[in-house]
RONUFI-785247 format. One record per residue: x, y, z of N, C-alpha, C in turn; residue number from 1. Coordinates in steps of 0.02 Angstrom, whole numbers, plus 32768, in hexadecimal, padded with zeros to 4 digits. Layout:
<sites>
SITE  n.c1  n.c2  n.c3  ca.c1  ca.c2  ca.c3  c.c1  c.c2  c.c3  pos
SITE     X     Y     Z      X      Y      Z     X     Y     Z  NUM
...
</sites>
This chain:
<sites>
SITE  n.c1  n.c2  n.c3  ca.c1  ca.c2  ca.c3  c.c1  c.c2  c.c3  pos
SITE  AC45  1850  98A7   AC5D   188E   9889  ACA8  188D  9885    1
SITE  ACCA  18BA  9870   AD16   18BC   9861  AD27  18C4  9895    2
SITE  AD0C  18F6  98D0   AD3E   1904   98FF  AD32  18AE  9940    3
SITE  ACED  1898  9929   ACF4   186A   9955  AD2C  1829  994D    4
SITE  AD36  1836  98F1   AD70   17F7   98DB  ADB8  1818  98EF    5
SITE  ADB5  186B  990D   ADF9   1882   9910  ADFC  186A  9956    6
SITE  ADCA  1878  9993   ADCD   1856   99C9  ADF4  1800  99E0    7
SITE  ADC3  17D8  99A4   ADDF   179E   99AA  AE10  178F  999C    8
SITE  AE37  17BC  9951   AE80   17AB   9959  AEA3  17BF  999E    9
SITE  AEA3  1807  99A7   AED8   1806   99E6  AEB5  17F4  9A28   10
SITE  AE94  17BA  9A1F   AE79   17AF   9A5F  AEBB  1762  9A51   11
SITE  AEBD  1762  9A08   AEEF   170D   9A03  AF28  1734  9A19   12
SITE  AF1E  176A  99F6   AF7F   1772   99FD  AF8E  1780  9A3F   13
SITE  AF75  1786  9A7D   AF8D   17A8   9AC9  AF83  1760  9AD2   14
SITE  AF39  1736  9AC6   AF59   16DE   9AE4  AFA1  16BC  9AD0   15
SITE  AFA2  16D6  9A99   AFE6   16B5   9A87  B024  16DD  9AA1   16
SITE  B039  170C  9AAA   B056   173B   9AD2  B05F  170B  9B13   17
SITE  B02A  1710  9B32   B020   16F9   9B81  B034  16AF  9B85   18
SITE  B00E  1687  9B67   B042   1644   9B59  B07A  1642  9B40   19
SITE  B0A9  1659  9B19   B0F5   166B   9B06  B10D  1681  9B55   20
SITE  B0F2  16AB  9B6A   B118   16CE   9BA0  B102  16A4  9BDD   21
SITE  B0D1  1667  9C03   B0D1   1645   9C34  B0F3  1603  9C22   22
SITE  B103  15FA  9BCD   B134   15C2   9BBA  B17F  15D6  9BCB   23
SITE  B17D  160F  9BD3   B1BD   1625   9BDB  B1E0  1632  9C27   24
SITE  B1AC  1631  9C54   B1AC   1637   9C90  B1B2  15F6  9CA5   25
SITE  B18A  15C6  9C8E   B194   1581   9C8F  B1CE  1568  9C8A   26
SITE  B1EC  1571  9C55   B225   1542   9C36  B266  1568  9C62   27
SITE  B262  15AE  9C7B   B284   15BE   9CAA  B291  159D  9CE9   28
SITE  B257  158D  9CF9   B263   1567   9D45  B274  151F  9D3B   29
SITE  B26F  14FA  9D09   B285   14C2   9CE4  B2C4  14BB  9CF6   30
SITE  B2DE  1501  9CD2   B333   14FE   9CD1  B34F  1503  9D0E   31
SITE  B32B  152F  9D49   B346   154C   9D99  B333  1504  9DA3   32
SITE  B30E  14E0  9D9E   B30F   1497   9DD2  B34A  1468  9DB1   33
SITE  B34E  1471  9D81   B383   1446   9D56  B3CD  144E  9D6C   34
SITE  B3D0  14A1  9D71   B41A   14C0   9D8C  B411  14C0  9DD1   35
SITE  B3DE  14C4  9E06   B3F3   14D9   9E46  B415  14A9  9E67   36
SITE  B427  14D8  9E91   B468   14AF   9EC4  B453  14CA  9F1B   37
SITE  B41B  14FC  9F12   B40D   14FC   9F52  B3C9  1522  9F53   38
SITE  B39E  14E5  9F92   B36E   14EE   9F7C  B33D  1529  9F9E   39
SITE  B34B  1559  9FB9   B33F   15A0   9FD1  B33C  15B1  9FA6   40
SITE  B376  15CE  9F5E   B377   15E8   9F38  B33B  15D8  9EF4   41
SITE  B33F  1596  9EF3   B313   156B   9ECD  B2C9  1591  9EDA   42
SITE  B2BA  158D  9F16   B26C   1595   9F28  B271  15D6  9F20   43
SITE  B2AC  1602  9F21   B298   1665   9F18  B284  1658  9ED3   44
SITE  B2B9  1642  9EB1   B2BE   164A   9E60  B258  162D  9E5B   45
SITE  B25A  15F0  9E73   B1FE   15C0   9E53  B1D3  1604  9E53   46
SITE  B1E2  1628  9EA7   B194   1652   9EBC  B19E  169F  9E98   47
SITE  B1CC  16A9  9E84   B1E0   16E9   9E49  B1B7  16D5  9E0C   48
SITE  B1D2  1696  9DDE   B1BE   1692   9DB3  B167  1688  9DC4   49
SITE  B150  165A  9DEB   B10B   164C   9DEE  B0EA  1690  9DE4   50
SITE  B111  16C7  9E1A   B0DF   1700   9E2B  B0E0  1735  9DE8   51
SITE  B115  1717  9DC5   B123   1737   9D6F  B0DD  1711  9D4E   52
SITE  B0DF  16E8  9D40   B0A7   16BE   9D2C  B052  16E1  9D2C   53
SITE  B060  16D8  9D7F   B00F   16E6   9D9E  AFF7  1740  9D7A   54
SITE  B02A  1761  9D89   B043   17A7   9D7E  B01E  17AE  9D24   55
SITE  B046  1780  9CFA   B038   178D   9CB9  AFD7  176F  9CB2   56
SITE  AFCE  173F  9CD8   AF99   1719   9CC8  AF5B  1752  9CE7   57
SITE  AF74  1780  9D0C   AF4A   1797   9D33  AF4A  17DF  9D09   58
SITE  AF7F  17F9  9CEE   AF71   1828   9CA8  AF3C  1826  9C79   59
SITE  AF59  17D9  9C58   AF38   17B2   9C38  AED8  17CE  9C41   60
SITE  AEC6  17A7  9C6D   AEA2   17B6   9CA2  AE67  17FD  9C93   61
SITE  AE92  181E  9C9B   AE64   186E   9CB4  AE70  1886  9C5F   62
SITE  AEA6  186C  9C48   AE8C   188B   9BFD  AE47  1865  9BD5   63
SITE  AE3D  181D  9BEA   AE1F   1803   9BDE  ADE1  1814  9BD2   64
SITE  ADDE  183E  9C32   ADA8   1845   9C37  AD85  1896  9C30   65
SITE  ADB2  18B5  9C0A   ADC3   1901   9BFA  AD99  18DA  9BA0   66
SITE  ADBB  18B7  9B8F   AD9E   18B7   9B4E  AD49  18A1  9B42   67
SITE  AD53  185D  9B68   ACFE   1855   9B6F  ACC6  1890  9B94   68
SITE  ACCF  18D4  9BBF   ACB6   1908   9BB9  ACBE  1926  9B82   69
SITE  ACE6  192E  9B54   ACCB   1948   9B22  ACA7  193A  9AE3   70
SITE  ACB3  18FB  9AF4   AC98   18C6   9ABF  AC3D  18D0  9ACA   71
SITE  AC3C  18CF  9B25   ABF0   18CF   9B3A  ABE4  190B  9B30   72
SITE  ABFA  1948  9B40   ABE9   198B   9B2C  ABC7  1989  9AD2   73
SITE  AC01  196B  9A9C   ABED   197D   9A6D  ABAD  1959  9A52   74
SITE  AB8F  1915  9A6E   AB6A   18F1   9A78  AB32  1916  9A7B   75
SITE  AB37  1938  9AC4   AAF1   195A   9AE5  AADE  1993  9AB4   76
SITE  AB14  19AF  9A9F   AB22   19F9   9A63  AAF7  19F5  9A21   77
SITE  AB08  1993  9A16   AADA   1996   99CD  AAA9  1977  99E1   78
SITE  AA9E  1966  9A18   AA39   1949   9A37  AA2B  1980  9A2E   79
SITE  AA44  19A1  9A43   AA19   19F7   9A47  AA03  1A0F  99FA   80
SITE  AA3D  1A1A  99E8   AA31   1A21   99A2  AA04  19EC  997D   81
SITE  AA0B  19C4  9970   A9BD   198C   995C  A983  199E  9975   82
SITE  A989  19A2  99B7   A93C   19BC   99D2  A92A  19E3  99C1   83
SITE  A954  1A21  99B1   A93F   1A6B   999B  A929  1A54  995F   84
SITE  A95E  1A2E  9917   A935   1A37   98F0  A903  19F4  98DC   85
SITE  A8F0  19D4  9910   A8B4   19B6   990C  A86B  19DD  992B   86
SITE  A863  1A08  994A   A85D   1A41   995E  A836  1A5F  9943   87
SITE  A871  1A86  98F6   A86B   1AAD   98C7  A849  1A86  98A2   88
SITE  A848  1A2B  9885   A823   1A1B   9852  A7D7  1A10  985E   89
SITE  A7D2  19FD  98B5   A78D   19FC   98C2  A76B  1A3B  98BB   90
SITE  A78F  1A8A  98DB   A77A   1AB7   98BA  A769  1AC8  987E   91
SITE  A77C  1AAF  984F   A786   1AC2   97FE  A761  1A8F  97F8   92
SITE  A73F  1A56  9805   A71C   1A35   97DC  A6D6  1A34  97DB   93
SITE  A6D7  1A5C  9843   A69A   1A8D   985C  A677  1AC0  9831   94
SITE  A6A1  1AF0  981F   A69D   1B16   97EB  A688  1B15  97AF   95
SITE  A6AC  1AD2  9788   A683   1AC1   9745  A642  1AA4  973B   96
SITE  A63A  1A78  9775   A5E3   1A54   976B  A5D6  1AAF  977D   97
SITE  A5D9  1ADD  97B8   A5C8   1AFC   97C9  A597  1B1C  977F   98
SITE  A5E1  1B3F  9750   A5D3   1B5D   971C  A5BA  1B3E  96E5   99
SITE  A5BE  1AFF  96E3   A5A1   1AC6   969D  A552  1ADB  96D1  100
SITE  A53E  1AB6  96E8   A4F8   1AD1   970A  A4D2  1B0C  96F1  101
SITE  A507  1B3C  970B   A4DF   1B8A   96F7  A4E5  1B7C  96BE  102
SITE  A50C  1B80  9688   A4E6   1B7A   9646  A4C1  1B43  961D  103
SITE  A4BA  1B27  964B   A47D   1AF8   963E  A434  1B05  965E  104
SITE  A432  1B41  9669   A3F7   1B50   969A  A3CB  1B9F  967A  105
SITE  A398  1B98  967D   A37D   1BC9   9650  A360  1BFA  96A7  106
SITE  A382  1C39  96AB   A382   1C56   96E4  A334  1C7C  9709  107
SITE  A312  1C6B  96D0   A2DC   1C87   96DF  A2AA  1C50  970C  108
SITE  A2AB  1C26  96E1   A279   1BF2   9702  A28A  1BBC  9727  109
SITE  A2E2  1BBE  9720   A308   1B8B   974C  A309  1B53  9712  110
SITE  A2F0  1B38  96E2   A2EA   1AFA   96BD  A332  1AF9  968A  111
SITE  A32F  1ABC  968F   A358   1AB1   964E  A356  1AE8  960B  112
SITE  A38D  1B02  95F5   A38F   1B28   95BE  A383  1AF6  9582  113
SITE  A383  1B21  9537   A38E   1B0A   9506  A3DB  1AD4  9507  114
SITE  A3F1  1B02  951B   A433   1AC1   9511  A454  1A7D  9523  115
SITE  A41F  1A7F  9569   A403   1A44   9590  A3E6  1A2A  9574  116
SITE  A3AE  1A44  954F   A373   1A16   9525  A3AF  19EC  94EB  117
SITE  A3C4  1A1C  94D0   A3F3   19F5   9495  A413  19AC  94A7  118
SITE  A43F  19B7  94EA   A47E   1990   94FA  A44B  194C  9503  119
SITE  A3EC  1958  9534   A3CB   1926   9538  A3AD  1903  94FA  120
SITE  A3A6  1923  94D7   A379   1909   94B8  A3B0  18CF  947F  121
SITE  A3E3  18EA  947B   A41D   18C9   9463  A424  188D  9474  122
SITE  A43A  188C  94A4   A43D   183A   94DA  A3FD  180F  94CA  123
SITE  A3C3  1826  94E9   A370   1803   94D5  A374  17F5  948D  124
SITE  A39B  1836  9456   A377   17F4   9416  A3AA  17C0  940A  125
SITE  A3E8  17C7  9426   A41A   179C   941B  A40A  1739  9444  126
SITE  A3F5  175C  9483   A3C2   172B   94A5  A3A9  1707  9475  127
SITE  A366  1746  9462   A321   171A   9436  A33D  16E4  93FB  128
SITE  A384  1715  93D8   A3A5   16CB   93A4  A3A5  1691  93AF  129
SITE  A3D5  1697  93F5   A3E4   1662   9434  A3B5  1625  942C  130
SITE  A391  164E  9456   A36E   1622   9477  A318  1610  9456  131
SITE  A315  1641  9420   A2E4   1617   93E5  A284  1645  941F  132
SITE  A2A3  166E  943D   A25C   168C   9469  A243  16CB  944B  133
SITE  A1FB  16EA  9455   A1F4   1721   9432  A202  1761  944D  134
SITE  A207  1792  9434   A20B   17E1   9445  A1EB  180F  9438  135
SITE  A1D4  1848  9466   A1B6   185C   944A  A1D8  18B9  9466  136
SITE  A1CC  18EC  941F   A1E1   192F   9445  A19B  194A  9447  137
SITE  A195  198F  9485   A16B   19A6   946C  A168  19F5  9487  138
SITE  A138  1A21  946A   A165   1A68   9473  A114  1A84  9493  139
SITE  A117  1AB3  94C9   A0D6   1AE9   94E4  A104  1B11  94D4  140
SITE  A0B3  1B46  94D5   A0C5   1B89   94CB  A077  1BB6  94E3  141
SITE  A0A5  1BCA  94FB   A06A   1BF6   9537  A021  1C23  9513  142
SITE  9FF4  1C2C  9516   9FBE   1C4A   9507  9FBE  1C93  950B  143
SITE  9FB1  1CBE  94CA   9FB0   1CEF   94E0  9FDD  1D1B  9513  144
SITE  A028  1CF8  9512   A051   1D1F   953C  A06C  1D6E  9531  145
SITE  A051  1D90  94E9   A06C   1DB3   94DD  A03E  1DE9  9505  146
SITE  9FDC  1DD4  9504   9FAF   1DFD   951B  9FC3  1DEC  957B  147
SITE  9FEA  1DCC  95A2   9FF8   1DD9   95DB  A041  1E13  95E6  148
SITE  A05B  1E13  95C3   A0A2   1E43   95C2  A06B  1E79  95B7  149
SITE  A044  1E88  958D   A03D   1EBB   957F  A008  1EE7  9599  150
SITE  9FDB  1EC2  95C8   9FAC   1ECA   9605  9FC8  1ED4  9641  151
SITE  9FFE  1E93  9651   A015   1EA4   9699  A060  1EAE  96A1  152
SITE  A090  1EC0  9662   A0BF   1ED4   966A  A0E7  1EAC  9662  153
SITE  A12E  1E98  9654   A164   1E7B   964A  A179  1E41  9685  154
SITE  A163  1E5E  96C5   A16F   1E39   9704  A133  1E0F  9715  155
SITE  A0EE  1E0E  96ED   A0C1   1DEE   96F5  A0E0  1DA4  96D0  156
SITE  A0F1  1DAE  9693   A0FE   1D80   9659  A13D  1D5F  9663  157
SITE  A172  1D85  9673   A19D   1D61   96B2  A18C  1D35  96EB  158
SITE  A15B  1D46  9719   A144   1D28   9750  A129  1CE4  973A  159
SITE  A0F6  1CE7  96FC   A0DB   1CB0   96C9  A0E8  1C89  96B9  160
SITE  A127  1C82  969B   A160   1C57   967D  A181  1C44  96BC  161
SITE  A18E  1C57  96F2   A1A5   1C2A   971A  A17E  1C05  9747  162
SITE  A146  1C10  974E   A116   1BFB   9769  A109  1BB6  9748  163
SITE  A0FA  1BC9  96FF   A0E9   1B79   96C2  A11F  1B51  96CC  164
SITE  A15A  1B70  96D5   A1A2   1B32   96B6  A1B3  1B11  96FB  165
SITE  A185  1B2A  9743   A18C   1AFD   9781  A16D  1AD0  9767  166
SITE  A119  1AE6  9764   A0E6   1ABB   9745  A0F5  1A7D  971F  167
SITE  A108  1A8E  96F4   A10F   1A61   96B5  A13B  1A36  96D7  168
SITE  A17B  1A55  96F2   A1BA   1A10   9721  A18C  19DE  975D  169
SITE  A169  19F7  9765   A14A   19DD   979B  A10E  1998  9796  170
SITE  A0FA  19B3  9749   A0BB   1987   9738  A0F3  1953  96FB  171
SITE  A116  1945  96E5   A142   1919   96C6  A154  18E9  96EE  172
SITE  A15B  18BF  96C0   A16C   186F   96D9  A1AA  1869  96EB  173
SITE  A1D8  1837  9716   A209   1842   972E  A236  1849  96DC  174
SITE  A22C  181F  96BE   A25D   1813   9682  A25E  1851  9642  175
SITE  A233  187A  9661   A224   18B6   962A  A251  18D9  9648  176
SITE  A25C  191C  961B   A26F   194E   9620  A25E  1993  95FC  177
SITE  A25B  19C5  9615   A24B   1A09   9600  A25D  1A37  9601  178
SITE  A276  1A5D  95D3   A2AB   1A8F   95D3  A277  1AD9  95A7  179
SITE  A29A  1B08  95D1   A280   1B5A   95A3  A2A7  1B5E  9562  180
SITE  A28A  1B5C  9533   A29E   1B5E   94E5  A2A3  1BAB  94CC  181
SITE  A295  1BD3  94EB   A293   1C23   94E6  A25D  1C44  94DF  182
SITE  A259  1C69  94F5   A237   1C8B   94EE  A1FD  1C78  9525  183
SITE  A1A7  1C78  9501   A16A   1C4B   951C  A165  1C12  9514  184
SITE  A196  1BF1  94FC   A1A0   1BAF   94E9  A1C0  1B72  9514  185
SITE  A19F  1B4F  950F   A1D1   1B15   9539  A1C4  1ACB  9515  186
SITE  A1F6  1A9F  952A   A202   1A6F   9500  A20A  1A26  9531  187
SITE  A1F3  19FB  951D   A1EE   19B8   9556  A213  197C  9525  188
SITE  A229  1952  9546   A23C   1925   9537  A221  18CC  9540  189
SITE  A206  18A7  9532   A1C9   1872   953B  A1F9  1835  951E  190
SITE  A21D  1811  9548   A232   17E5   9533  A210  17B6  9551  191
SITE  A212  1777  9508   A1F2   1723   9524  A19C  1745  9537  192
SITE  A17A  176A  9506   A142   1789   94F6  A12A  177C  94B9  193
SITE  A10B  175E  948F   A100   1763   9442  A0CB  17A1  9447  194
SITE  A0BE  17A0  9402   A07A   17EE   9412  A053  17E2  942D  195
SITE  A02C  17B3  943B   9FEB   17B4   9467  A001  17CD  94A6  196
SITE  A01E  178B  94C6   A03C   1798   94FF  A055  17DA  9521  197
SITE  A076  1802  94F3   A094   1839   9513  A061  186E  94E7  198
SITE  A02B  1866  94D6   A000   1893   94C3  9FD3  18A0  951D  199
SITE  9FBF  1855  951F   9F94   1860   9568  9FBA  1886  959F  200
SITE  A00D  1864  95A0   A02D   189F   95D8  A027  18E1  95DC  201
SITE  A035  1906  9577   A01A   1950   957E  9FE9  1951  9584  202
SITE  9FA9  193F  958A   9F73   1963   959F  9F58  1951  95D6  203
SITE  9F89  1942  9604   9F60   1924   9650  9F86  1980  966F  204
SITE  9FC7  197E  9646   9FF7   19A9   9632  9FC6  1A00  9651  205
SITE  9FB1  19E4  9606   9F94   1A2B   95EE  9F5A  1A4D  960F  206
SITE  9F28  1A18  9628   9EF2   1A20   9648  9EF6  1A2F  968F  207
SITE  9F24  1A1A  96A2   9F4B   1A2D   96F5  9F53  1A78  96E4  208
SITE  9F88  1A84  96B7   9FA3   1AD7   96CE  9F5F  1AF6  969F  209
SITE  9F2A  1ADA  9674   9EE8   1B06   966E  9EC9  1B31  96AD  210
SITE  9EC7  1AF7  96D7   9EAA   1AEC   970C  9ED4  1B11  9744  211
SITE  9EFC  1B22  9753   9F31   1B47   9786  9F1C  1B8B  9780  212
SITE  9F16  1B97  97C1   9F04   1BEF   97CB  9F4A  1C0F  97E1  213
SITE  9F4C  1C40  9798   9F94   1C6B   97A3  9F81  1CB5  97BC  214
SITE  9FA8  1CC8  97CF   9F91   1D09   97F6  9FD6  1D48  97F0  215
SITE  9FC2  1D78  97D5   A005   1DB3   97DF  9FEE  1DE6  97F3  216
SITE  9FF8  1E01  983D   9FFA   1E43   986A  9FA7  1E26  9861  217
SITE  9F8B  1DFD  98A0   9F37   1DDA   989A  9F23  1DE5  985F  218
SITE  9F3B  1DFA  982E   9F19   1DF2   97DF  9F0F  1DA9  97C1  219
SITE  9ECD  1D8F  97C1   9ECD   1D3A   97A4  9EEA  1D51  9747  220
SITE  9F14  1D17  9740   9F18   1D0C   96F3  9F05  1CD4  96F4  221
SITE  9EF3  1CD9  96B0   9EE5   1C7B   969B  9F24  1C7A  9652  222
SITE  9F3B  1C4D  9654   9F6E   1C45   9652  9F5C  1BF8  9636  223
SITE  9F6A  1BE6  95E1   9F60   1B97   95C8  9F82  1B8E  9588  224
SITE  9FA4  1B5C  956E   9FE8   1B42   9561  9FC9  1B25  9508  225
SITE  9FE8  1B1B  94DD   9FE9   1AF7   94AC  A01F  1AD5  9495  226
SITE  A008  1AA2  949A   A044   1A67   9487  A03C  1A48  944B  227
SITE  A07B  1A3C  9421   A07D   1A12   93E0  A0B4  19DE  9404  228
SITE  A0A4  199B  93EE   A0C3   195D   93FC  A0EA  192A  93BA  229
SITE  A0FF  1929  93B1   A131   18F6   9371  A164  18B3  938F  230
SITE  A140  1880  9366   A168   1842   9382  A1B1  1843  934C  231
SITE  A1ED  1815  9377   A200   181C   932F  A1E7  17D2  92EC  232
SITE  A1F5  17E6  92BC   A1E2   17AD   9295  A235  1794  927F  233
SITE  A231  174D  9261   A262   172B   9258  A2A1  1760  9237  234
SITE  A2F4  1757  9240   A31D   177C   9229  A2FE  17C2  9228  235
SITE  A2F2  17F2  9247   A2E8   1822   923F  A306  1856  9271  236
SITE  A301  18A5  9251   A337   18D0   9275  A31B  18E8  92C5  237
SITE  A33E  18EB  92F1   A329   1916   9319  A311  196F  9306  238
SITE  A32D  198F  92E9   A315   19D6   92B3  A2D5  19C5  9283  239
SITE  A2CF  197E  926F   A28C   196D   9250  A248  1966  9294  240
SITE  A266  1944  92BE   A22E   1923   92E3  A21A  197C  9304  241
SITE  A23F  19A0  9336   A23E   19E2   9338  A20E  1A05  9309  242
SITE  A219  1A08  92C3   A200   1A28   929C  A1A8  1A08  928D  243
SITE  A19E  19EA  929E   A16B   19B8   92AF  A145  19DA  92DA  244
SITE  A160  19D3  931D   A140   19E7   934E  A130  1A29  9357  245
SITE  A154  1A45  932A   A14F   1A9F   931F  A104  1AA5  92F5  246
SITE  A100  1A7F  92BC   A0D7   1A8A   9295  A08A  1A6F  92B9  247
SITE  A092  1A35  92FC   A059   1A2C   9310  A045  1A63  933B  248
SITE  A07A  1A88  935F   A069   1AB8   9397  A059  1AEB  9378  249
SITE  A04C  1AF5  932E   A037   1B38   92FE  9FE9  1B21  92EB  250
SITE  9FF5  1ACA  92EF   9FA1   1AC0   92E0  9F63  1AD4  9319  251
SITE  9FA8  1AC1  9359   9F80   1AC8   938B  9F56  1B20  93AF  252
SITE  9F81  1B3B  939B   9F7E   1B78   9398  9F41  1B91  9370  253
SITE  9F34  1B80  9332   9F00   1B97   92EE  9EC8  1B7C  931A  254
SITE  9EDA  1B3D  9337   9E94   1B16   9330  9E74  1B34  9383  255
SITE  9E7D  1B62  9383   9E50   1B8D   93D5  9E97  1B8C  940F  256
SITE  9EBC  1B75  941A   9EF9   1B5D   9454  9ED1  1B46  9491  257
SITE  9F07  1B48  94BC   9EF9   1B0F   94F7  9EE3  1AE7  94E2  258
SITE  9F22  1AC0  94B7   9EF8   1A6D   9493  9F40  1A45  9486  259
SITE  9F4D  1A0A  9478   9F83   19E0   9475  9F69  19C7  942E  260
SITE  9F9E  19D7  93FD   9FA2   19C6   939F  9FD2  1982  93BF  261
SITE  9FBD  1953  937F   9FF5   1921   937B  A016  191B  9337  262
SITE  A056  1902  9319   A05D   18F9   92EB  A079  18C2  92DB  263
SITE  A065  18A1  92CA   A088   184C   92BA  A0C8  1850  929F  264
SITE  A0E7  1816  929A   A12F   1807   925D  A10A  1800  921E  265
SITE  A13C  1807  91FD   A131   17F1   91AF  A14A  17B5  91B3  266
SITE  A11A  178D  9193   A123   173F   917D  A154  1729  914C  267
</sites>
């Protein structure tokens, strides 16, 4: 810092000071041995000058050591200060996963939001370019959720949806992922799956949470899922393959629900 280069200058200029002035003490007693004529006087004059010497060296000395306390003071002054604001960045960086998190988190069911789904599914098709593997999206949507809101109330259909989006995290493969798409909807992600493959996952899927006894205030619901599945096909959009899987989860729907539609690529 500046004041540490202002330190080092007058740390030269008092050495040089102090050497000028014990050269000078020196070359004094030079001259008293050169001129004396008696040697009593000789040895007052040597132990004057010496104790001039020792005197300055010993100034010297305590300023020396006057400066290196403050040198260590200002030392310890900016550890402190670094620490604090290293401190502050581990705080603040606490904070941002903290808050990138929460909005990546759909608060109801704890799962990945839509916007999570986006950022993943991004990466996976960029992958699938990569690395030449298949993908697959695919979207549920709950049965009849509108006749449970409207039987057992808002907090039933609430309770529902978080109940499925444990479910669903729970029965996925490590490499999947599943996020609440809004609403009764939720949306999975099936990478290194072609359609067959990640057709059998949804319905080992589907037939599990068929099969799950849900319950609100001891009230049994039954409670069962329709899924549309879309691989992608060669160069094609993520908003296409999506739109795919939308149109199978509408087939799936017509065709009775609690059933898994597939929809191929276009060739």
């Amino acid at each position: 810092t500046l004041a540490n280069l202002g330190d080092i200058e007058t740390q030269r200029k008092v050495q040089e000071a102090l050497g000028n002035a014990v050269t000078e003490q020196v070359s004094h007693i030079d001259r008293t041995v050169s001129d004396a004529t008696d040697l009593d006087e000789l040895k007052r004059v040597v132990r004057q000058r010496v104790a001039r010497i020792s005197e300055q060296i010993d100034t010297f000395r305590k300023m020396e050591d006057k400066r290196l306390a403050a040198v260590e003071l200002e030392n310890n002054q900016m550890r402190e200060r670094i620490a604090k604001l290293e401190a502050s960045r581990v705080v603040l960086h606490e904070q941002l996963v903290a808050s990138t998190q929460k909005m990546l988190r759909d608060t109801l069911t704890g799962l990945p939001n839509r916007l999570a789904f986006d950022e993943r599914v991004a990466l996976e098709a960029a992958r699938m370019q990569r690395e030449k593997t298949p993908l697959c999206l695919a979207l549920w949507d709950v049965d009849y959720f509108k006749r449970v809101n409207d039987t057992f109330g808002h907090q039933a259909g609430d309770k529902a949806l978080h109940v499925v989006g444990k479910t669903l995290s729970q029965l996925i493969r490590d490499v999947d992922m599943v996020a609440r798409y809004g609403g009764e909807e939720f949306v999975m992600v099936l990478p290194k799956a072609d359609l067959q493959q990640a057709f059998v996952v949804l319905e080992r899927i589907r037939e599990k949470l068929a099969g799950t006894a849900f319950r609100f205030k001891d009230t049994p619901l039954k409670i069962t899922l329709s899924c549309g599945v879309a691989e992608f096909g060669a160069g094609e959009t993520i908003e296409s393959v999506m739109a795919r899987a939308d149109e199978a989860l509408y087939r799936a729907k017509s065709n009775g629900r609690n059933r898994t539609e597939m929809s191929h690529p276009k060739r």
